[in-house]
N, C-alpha and C positions, 0 to 999 in steps of 0.2 A: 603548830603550823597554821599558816593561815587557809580561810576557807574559801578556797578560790574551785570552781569548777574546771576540769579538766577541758579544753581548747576554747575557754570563754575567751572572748575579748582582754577580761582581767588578765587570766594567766600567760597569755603570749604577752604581755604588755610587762608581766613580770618575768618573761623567761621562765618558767617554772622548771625547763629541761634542766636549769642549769643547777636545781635543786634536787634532785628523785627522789631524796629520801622525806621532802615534804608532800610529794606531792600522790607520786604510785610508781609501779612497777620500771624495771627497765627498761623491758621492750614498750611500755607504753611513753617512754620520754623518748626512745629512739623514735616511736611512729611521729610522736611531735615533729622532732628534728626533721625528720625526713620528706613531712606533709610540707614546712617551711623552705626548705630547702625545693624542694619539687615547684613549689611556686615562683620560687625567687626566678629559676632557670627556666620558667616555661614563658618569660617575657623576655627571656635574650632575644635579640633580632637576629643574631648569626642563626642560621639555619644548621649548618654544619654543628660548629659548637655545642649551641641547644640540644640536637640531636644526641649526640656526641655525650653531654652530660647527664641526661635521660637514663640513653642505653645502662652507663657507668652507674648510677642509680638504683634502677632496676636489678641489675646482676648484682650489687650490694646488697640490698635489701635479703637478696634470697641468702646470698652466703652467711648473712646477719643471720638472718633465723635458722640456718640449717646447721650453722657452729651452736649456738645459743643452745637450742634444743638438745642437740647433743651431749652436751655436756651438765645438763640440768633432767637430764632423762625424760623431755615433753615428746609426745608423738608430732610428727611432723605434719602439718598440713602441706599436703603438695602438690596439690591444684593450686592453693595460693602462691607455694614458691614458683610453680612450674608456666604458669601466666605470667610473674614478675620476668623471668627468663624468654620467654616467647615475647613481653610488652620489650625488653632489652633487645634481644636480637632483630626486630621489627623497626625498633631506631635505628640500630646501628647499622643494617640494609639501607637506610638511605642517606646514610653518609657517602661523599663523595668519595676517590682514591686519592684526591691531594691532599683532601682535609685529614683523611686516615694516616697518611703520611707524616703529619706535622706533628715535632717533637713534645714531649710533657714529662715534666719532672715527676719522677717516682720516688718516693723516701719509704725508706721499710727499717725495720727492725733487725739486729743482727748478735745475736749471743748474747743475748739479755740486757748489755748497757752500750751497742756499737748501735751506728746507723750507716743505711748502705744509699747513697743518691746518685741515683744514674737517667740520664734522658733516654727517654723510649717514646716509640712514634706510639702515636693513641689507636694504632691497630693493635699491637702488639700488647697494650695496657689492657685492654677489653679483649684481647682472647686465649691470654694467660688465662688456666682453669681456675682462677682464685682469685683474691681482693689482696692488689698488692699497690695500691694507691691512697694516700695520706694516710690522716688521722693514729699517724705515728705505729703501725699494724705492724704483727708478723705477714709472711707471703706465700703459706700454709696454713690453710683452716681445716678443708671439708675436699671433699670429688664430691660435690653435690652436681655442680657446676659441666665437671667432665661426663658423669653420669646422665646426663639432663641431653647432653649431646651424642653421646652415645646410644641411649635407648630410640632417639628422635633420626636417630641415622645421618648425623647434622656433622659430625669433624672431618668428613673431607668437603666440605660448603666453608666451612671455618679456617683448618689448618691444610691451607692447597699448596705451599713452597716449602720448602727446606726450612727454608728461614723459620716459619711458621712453626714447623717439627719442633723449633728447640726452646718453644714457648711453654710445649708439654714435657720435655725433658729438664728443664728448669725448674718448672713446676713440681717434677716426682724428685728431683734433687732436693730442694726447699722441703718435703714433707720428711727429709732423713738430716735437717742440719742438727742434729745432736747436741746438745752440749755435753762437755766433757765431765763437768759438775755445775750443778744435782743433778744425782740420777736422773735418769726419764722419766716424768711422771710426778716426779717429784713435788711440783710447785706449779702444773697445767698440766692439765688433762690433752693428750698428744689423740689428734684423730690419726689412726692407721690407715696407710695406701694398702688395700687390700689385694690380696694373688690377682683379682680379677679384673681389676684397675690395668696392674701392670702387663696381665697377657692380653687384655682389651686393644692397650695401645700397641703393643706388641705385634701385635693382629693387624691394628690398623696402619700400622709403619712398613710393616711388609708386603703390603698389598697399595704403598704410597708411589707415585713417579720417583719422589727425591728421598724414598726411602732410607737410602747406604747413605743420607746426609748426616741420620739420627744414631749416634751411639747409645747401643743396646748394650753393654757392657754392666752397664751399673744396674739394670732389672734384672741380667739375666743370672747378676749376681746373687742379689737379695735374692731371685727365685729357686736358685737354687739348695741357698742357704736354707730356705723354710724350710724344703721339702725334706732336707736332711733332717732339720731337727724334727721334722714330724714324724721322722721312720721309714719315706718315701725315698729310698736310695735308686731308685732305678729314673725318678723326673728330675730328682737333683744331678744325676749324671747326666741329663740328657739338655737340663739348662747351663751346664757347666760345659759341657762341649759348644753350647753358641756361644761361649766368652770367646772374644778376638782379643787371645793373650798378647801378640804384637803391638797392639794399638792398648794394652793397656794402663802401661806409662801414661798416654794421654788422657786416659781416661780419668785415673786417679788426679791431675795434676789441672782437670777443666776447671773447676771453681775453687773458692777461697777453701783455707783451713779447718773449718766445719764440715765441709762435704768430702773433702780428700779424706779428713780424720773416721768418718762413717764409714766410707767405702774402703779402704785398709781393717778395717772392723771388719766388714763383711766377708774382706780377702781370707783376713787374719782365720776367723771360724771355719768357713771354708776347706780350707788345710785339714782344720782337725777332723769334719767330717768327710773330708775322704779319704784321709787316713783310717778314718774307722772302719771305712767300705772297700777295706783291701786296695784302694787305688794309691798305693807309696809314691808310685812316679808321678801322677799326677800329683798328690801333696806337693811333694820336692818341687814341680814345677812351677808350682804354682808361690811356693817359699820364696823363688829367687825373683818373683816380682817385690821381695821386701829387698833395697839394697845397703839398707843401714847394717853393720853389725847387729848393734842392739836391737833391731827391730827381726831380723834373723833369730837370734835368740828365745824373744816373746815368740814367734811362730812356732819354732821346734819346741822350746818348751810346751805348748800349749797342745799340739801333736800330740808328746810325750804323755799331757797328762789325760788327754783324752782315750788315748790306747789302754793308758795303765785302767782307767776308770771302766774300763770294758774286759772286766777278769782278769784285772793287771797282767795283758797279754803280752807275751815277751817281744814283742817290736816295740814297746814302751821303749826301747833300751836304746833300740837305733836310733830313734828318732833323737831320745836323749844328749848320745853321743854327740849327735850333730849340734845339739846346743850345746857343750858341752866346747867344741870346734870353735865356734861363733865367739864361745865365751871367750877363751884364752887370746882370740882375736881383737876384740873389744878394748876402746881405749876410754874405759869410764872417767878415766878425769875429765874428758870434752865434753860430754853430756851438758845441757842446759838445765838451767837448775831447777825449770818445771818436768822436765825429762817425765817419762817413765822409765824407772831402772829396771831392765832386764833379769838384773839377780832376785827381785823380788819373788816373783815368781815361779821361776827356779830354786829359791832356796826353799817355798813352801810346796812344790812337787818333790823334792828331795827329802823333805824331812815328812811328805805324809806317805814314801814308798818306806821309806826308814831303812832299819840295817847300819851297822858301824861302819862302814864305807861311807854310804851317801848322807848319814848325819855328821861324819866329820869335812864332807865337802860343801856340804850347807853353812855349817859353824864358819869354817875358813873366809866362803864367801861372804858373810854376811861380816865378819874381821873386815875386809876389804871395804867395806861401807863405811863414806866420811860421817862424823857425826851427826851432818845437818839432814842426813838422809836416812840414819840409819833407822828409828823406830821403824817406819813402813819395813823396812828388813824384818825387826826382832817379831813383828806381829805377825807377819808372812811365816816365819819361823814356828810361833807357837800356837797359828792355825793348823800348819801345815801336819805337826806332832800329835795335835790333837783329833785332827783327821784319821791319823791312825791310829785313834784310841789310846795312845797313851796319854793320858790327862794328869796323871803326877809330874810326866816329864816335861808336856807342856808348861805346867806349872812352874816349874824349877827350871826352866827357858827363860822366865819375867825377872830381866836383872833389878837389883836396887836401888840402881839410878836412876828407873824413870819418876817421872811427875805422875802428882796423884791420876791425873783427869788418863795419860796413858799407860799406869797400872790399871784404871779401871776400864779400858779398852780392852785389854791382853787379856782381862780372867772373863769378862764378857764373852770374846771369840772363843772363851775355853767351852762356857757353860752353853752357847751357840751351839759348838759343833756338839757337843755331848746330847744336847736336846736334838739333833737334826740323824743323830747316830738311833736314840731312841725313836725318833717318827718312823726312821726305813723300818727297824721292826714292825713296828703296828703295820708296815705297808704303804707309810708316806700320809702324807693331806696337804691337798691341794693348796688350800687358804693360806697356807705361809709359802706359799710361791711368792709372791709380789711383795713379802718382804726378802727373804733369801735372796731376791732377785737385786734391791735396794743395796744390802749388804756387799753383797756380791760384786757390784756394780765397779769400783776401784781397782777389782782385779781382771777382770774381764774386758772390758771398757778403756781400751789405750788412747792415752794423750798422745797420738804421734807427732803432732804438730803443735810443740805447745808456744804461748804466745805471751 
């Protein structure tokens, strides 16, 4: 490398940012970038502008180091970031409301290879909680940004209209765009909207003028979802009664295919925890917001298998039944060929209750499976067998014709579930959660929307 001193004369003359690996650290080629940039825009003559690009700056910077840090496990300095926010919001106060007005191309990121460009007025670009302008980003990083406005008692100075509201419900939408695969987590480190985020704003939408602007549907979902799987049945019922089931066609149907396909997830769980919590009718009720057959089916199955998984309690059976209904309704040849097929699931709840009855309606079903679909069946199948402990029959489930790479799939899922049968003995461990979770992720995890 050559030996250039970091912000000499030489190295901006070499660009040295556009080398890092010559020269030092990340965040130290960002602070270049940034010093350069700061300069360049602090001799605009528009005053507006100038301003304008400052602010947008400043509130970078901090998102800059508040993702960075996190994800590299650095303490956070937040005097620094929390000045960068206060030097930001001190611009953006003296911007005019016509210059606020005037439109600016936003490009962000969308499902790992898509891009999303839409014109947004540069009010709305600077009071989105996040860094959703150029340099090719996703439009979820951090609530450093939301937090920063919150403790300072600062989001009704910020988000005063309606309009305004749907800057922060976009924003909590964007931090659940899921992809469908890889798993979450898989390939980026995903910062969490945390409970407090979302009854924060919840808080502060309730107590808004144009509050009834803001659809609460999609937090009150997630909120309830957690509290179930924490074991909290009495807040999960209590955030599942402010779901405005009426309106929530509309809800599901607000944004692209990413955000719809997350919140049908959330629906989808839902169901099964309150199925668990004695609420049947609510489940049911909440079932017929899925209007697909097949998507019927993944619900009550999943019901089904939640019931069973809880002292395989005999309502396993209705719920069953009802898939069961769905099924013989079901017109699988329409299915798209990214589908999630509904028998999958089904056939590995069938065959991990077991009994000669439901292992010959599993086999049948999974008969009914064209070839190009069927391994995810036979594996769902010899999951499903080996969940119940029968591991030779599992075994003797792996026909002959598959390929090497999904024989070594099948006895894998065998020796999986065998090892996960032996952990519950000992009492479980935790540390193979986030893998289980990975594995898992295929069946759990529906493509409702596939593309």
């Amino acid at each position: 490398p050559l030996n250039i001193e970091k912000n000499s004369d030489e190295f901006r003359s070499h660009r040295g940012y556009l080398y890092p690996n010559l020269y030092f650290s990340k965040r130290a080629t960002f602070d270049v970038m940034i010093e350069d940039y700061e300069t360049a825009i602090k001799n605009l003559k528009n005053a507006a502008e100038r301003n304008f690009l400052l602010a947008m700056n400043d509130k970078r910077k901090a998102m800059f180091y508040a993702k960075y840090c996190y994800e590299r496990g650095i303490p956070l300095d937040e005097n620094k970031l929390d000045n960068w926010l206060k030097e930001a919001l001190n611009h953006y106060y003296l911007i005019d409301k016509d210059s606020l007005g005037a439109k600016v191309s936003s490009t962000v990121l969308f499902n790992g290879d898509g891009v999303r460009t839409t014109m947004v007025t540069r009010k709305n670009l600077f009071i989105y909680p996040d860094y959703r302008d150029g340099w090719f980003s996703w439009s979820f990083h951090t609530d450093y940004f939301f937090r920063y406005l919150h403790k300072n008692g600062l989001l009704g100075k910020i988000f005063q209209t309606g309009e305004d509201l749907q800057a922060l419900h976009l924003w909590v939408t964007r931090g659940f765009d899921w992809r469908v695969y890889p798993p979450l987590n898989a390939w980026y480190k995903d910062y969490p909207i945390s409970d407090k985020d979302l009854t924060d704003i919840l808080s502060f939408v309730d107590h808004h003028p144009d509050g009834k602007q803001f659809d609460e549907n999609l937090l009150c979902a997630i909120l309830s979802e957690r509290a179930f799987e924490r074991g909290d049945s009495a807040l999960g019922l209590d955030f599942y009664h402010r779901i405005d089931q009426a309106n929530l066609p509309q809800s599901i149907n607000k944004y692209e295919y990413l955000e719809k396909t997350f919140l049908l997830n959330v629906l989808k769980q839902l169901t099964g925890n309150l199925a668990t919590s004695g609420k049947m009718n609510e489940a049911i009720r909440l079932a017929d917001i899925f209007t697909d057959e097949n998507d019927k089916v993944i619900a009550y199955t999943h019901m089904a298998k939640k019931m069973y998984e809880m002292d395989a309690d005999p309502e396993t059976f209705e719920y069953l039944d009802s898939a069961f209904l769905f099924f013989r309704k079901t017109d699988y040849s329409s299915l798209h060929i990214f589908s999630t097929d509904s028998r999958n699931n089904l056939i590995m709840l069938l065959s991990e209750i077991g009994g000669e009855s439901l292992n010959n309606k599993a086999r049948e079903a999974l008969l009914d499976i064209p070839e190009s679909r069927k391994f995810t069946g036979i594996l769902a199948r010899v999951i499903g067998v080996a969940q119940e402990g029968n591991y030779y029959l599992a075994y003797t489930s792996i026909p002959n014709s598959l390929t090497e790479s999904e024989d070594l799939q099948s006895r894998t899922m065998i020796l999986m579930q065998a090892c996960k049968a032996n952990e519950k003995k000992k009492g479980g461990d935790a540390q193979w959660k986030s893998m289980d979770d990975f594995i898992d992720w295929i069946w759990n995890y529906i493509d409702y929307i596939p593309v």
